[in-house]
Gaussian input, Z-matrix of N, CA and C with variables (Angstrom, degrees):
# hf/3-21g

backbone

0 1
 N
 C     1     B1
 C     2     B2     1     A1
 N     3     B3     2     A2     1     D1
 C     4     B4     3     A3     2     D2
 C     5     B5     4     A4     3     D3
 N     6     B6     5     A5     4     D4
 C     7     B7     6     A6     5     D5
 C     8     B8     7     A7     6     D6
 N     9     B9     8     A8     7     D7
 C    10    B10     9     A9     8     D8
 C    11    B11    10    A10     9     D9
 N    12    B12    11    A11    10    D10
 C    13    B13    12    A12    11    D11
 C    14    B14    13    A13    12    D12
 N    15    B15    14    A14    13    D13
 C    16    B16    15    A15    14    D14
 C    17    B17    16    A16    15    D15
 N    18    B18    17    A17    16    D16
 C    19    B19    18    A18    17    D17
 C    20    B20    19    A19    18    D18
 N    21    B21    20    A20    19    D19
 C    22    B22    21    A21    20    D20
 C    23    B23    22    A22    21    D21
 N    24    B24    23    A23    22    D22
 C    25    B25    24    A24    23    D23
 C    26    B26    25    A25    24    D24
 N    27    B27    26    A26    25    D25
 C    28    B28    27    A27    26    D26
 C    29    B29    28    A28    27    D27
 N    30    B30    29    A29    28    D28
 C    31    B31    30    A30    29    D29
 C    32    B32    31    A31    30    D30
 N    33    B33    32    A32    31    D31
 C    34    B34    33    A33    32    D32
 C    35    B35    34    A34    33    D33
 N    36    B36    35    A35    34    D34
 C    37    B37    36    A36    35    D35
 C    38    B38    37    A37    36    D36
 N    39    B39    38    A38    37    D37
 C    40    B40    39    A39    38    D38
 C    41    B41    40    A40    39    D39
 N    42    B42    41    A41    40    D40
 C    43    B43    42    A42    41    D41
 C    44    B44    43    A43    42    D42
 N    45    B45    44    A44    43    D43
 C    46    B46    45    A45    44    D44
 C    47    B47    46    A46    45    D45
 N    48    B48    47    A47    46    D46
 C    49    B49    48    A48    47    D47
 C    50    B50    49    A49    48    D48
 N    51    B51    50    A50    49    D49
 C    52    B52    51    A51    50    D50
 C    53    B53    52    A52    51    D51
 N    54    B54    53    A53    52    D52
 C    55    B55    54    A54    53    D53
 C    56    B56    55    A55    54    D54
 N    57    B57    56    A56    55    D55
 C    58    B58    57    A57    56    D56
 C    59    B59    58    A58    57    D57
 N    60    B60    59    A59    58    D58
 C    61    B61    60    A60    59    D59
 C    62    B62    61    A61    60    D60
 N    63    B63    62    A62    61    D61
 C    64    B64    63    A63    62    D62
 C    65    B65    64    A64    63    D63
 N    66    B66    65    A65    64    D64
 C    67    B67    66    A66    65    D65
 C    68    B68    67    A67    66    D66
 N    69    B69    68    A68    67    D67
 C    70    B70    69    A69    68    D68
 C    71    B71    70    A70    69    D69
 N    72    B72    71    A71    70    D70
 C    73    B73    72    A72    71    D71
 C    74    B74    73    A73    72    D72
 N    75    B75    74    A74    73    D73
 C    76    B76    75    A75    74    D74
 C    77    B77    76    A76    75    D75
 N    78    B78    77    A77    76    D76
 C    79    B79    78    A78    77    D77
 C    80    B80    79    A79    78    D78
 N    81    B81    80    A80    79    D79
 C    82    B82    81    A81    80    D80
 C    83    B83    82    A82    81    D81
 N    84    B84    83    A83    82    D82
 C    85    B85    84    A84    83    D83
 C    86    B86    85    A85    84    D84
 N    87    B87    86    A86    85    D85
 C    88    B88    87    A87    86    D86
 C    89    B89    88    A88    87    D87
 N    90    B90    89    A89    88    D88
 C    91    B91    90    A90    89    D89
 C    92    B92    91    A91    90    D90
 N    93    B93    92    A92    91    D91
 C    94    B94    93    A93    92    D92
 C    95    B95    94    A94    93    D93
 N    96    B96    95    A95    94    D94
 C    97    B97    96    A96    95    D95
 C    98    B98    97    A97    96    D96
 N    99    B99    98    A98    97    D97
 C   100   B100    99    A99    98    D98
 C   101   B101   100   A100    99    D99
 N   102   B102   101   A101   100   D100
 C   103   B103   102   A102   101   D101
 C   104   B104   103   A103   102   D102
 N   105   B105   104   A104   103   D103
 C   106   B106   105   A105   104   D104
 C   107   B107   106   A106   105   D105
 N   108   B108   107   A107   106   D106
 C   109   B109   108   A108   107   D107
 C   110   B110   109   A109   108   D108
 N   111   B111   110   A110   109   D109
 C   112   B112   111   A111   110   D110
 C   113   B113   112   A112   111   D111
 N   114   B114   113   A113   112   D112
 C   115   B115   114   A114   113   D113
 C   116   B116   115   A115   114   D114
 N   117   B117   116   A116   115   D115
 C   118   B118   117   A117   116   D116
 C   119   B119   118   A118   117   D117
 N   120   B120   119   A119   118   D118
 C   121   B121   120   A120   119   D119
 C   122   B122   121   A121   120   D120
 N   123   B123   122   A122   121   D121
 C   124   B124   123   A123   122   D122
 C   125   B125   124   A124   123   D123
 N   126   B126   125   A125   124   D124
 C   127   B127   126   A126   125   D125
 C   128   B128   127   A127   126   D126
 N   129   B129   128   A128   127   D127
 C   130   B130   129   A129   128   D128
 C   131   B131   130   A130   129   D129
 N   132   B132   131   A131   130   D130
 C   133   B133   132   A132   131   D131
 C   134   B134   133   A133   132   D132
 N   135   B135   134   A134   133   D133
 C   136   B136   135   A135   134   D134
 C   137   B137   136   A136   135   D135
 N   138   B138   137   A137   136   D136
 C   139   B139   138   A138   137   D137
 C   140   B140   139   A139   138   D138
 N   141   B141   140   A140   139   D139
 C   142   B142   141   A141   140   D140
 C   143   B143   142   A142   141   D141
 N   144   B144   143   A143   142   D142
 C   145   B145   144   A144   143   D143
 C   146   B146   145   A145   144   D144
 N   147   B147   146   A146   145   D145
 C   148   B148   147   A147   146   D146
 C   149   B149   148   A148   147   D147
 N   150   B150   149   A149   148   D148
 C   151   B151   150   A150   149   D149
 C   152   B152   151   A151   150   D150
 N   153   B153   152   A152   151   D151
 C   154   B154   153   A153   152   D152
 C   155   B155   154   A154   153   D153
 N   156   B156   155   A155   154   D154
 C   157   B157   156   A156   155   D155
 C   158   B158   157   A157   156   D156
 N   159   B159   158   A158   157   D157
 C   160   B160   159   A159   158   D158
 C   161   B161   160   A160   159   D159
 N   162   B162   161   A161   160   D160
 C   163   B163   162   A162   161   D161
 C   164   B164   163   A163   162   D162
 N   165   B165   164   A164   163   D163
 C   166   B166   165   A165   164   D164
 C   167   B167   166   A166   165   D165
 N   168   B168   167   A167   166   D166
 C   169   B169   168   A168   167   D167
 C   170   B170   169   A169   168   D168
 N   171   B171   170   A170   169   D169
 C   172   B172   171   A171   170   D170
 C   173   B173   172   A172   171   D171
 N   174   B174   173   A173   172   D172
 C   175   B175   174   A174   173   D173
 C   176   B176   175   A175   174   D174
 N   177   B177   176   A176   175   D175
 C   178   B178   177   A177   176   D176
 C   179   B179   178   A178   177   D177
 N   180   B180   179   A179   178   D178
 C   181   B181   180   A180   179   D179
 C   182   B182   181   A181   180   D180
 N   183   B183   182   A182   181   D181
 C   184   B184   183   A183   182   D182
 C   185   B185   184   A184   183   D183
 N   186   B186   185   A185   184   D184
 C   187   B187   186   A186   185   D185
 C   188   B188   187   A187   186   D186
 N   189   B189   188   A188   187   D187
 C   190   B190   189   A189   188   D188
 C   191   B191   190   A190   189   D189
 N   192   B192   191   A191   190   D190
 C   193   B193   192   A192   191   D191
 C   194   B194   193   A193   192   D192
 N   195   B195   194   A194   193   D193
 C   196   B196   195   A195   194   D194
 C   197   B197   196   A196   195   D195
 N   198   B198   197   A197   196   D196
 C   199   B199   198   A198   197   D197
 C   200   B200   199   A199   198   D198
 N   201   B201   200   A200   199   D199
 C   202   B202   201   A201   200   D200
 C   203   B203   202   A202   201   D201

   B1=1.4520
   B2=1.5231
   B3=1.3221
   B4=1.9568
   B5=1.2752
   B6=1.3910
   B7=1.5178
   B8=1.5036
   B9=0.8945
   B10=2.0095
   B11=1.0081
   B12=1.3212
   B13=1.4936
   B14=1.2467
   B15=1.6465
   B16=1.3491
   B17=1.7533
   B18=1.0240
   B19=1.4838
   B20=1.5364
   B21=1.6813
   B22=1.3529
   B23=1.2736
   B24=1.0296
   B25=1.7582
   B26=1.2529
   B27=1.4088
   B28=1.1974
   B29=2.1331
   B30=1.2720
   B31=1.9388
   B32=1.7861
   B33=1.5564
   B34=1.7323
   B35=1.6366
   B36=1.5171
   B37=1.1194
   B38=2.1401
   B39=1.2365
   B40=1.4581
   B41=1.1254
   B42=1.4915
   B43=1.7769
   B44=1.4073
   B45=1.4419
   B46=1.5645
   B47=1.2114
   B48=1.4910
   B49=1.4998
   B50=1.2964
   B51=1.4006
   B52=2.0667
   B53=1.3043
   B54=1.3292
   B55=1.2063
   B56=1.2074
   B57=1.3975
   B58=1.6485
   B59=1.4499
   B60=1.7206
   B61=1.7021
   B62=2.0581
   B63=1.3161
   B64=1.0911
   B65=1.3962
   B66=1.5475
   B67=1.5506
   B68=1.5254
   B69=1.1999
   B70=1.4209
   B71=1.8120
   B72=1.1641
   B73=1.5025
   B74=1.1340
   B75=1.9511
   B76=1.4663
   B77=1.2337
   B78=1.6822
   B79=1.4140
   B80=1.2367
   B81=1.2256
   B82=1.8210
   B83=1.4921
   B84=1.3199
   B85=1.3947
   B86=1.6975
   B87=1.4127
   B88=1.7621
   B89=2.0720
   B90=1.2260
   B91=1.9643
   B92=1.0887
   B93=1.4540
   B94=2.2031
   B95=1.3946
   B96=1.4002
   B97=1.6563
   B98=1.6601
   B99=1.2153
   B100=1.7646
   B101=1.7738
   B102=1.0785
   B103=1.7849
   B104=1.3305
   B105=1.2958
   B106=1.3504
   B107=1.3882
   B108=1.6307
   B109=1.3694
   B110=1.3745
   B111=1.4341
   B112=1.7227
   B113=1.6370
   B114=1.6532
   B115=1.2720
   B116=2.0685
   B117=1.4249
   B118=2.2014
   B119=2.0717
   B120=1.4635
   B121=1.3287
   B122=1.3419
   B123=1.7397
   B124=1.1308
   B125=1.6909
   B126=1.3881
   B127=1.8168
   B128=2.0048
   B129=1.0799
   B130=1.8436
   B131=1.1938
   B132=1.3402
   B133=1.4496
   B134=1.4794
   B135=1.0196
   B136=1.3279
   B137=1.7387
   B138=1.0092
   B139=1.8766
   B140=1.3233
   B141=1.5483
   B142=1.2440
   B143=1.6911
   B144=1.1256
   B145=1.8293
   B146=1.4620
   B147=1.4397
   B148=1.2449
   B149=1.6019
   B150=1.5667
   B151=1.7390
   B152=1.8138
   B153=0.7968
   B154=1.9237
   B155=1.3516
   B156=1.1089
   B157=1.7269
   B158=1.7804
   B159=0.6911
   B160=1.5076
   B161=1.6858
   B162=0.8614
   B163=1.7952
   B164=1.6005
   B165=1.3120
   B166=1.0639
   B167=1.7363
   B168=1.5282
   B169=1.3517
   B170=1.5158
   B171=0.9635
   B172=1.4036
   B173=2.1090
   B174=1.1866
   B175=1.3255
   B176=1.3569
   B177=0.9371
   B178=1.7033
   B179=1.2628
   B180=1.5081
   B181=1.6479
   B182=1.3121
   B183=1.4764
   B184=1.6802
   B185=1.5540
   B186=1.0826
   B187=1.3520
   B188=1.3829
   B189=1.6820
   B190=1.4682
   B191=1.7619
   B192=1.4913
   B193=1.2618
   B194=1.6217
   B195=1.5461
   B196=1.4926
   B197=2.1200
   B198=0.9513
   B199=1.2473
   B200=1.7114
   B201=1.6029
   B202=1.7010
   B203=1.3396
   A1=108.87
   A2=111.29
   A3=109.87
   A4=85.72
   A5=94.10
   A6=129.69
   A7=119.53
   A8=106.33
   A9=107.64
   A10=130.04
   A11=132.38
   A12=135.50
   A13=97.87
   A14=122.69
   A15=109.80
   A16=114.80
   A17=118.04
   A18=140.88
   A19=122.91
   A20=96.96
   A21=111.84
   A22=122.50
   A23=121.65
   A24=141.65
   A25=110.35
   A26=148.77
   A27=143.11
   A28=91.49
   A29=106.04
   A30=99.93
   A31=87.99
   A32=89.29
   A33=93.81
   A34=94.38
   A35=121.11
   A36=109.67
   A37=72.76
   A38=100.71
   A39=127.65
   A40=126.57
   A41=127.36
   A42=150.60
   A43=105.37
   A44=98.21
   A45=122.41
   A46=114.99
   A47=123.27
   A48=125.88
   A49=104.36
   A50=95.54
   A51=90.52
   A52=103.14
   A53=110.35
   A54=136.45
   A55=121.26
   A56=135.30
   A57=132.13
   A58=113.65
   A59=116.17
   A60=101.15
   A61=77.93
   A62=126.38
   A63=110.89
   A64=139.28
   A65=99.99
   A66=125.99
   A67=103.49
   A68=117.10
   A69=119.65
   A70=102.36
   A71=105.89
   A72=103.95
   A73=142.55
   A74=96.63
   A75=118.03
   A76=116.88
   A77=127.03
   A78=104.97
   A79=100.44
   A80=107.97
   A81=111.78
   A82=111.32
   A83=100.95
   A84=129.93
   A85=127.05
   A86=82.34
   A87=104.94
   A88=102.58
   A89=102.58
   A90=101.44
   A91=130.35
   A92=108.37
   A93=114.86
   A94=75.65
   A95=104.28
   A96=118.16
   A97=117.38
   A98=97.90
   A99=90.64
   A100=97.01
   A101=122.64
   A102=134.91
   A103=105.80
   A104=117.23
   A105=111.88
   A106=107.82
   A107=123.46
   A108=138.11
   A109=117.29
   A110=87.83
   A111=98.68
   A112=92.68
   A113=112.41
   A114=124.49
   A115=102.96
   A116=77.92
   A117=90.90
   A118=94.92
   A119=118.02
   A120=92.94
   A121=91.79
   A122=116.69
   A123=116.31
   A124=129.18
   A125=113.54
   A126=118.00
   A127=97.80
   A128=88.80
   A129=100.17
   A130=111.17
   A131=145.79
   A132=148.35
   A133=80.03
   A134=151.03
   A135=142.81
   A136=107.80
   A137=125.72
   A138=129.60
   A139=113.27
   A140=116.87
   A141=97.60
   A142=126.03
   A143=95.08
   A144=126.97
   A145=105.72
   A146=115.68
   A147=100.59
   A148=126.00
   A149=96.61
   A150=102.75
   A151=115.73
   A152=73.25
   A153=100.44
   A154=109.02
   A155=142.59
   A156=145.50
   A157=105.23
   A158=114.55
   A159=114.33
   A160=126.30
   A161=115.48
   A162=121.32
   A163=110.86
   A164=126.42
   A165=127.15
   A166=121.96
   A167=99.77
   A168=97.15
   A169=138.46
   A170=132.73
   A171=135.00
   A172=100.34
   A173=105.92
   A174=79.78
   A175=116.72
   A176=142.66
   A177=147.74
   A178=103.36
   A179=101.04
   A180=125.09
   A181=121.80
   A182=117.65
   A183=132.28
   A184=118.34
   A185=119.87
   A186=113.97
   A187=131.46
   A188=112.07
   A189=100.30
   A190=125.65
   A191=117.83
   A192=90.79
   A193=73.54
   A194=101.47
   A195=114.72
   A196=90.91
   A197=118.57
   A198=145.39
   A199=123.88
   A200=101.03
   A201=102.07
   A202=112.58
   D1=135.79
   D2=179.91
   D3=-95.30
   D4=155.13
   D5=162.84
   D6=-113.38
   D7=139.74
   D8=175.18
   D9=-108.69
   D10=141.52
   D11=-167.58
   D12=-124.26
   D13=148.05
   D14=147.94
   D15=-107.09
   D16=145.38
   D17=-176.46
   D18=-138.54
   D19=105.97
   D20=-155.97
   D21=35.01
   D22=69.82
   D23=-171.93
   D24=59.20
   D25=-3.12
   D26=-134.52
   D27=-127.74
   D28=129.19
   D29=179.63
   D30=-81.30
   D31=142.70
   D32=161.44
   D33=-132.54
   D34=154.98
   D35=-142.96
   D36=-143.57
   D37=139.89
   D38=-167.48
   D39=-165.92
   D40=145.06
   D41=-122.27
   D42=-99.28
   D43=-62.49
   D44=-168.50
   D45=-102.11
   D46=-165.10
   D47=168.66
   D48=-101.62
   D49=150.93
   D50=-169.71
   D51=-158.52
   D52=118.87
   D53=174.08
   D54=-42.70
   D55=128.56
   D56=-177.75
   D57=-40.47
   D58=-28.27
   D59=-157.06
   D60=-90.77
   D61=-15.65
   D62=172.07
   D63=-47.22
   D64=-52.79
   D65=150.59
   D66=-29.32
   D67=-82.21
   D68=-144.43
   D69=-71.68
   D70=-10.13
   D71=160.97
   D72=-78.15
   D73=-35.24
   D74=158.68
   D75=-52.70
   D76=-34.76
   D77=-170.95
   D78=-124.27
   D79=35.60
   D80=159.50
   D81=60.07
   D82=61.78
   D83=-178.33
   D84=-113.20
   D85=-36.43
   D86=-150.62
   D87=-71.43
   D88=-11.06
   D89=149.40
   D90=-112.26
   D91=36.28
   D92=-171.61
   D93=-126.89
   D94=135.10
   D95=143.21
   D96=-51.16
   D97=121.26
   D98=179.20
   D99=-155.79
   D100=143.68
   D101=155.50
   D102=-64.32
   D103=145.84
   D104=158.54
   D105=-153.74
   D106=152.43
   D107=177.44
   D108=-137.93
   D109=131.35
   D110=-170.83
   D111=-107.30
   D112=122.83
   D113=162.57
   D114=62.45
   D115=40.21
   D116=165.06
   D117=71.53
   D118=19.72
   D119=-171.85
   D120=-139.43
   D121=129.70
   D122=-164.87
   D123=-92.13
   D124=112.26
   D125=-152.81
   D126=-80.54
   D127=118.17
   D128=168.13
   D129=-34.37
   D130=171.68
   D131=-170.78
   D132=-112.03
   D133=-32.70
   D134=-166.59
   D135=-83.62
   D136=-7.85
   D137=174.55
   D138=-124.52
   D139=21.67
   D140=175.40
   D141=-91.49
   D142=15.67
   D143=-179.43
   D144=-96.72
   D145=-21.06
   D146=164.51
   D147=-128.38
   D148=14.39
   D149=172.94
   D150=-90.90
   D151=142.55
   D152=-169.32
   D153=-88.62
   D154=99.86
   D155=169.86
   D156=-60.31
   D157=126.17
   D158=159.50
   D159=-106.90
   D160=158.22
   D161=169.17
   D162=-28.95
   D163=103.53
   D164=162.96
   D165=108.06
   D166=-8.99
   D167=171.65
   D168=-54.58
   D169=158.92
   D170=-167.42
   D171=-105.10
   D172=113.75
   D173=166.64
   D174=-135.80
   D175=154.91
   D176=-175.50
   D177=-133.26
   D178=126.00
   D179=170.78
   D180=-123.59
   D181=107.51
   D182=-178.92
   D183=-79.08
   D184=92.70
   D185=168.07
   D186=-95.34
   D187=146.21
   D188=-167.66
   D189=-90.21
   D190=147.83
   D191=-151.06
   D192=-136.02
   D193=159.69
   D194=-150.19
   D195=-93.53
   D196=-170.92
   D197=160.48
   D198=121.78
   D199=-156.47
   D200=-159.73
   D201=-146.96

């Protein structure tokens, strides 16, 4: 059965249960400094190895981007 996430407005649609630092690996994240909040609440860079996404969460990821 898929499950759906939304991520920065966009559904991504996935098998299993998957851990936040999973996410951020999937979309080629997981070596950029970035914030992120699952469902408006902001997860430490230090627990994202042990937070659990579920069906329907909302999540937003800020990455920092250089310029002048």
């Amino acid at each position: 059965m898929l499950s759906v996430l939304q991520v920065n407005g966009k559904e991504i649609d996935y098998d299993n249960a998957m851990q936040l630092d999973a996410l951020l690996e999937f979309l080629e994240l997981s070596n950029q400094p970035c914030a992120v909040e699952v469902n408006q609440t902001l997860v430490p860079h230090n627990e994202r190895d042990q937070f659990t996404l579920n069906e329907g969460d909302s999540i937003e990821i800020v990455t920092l981007v250089g310029g002048g």
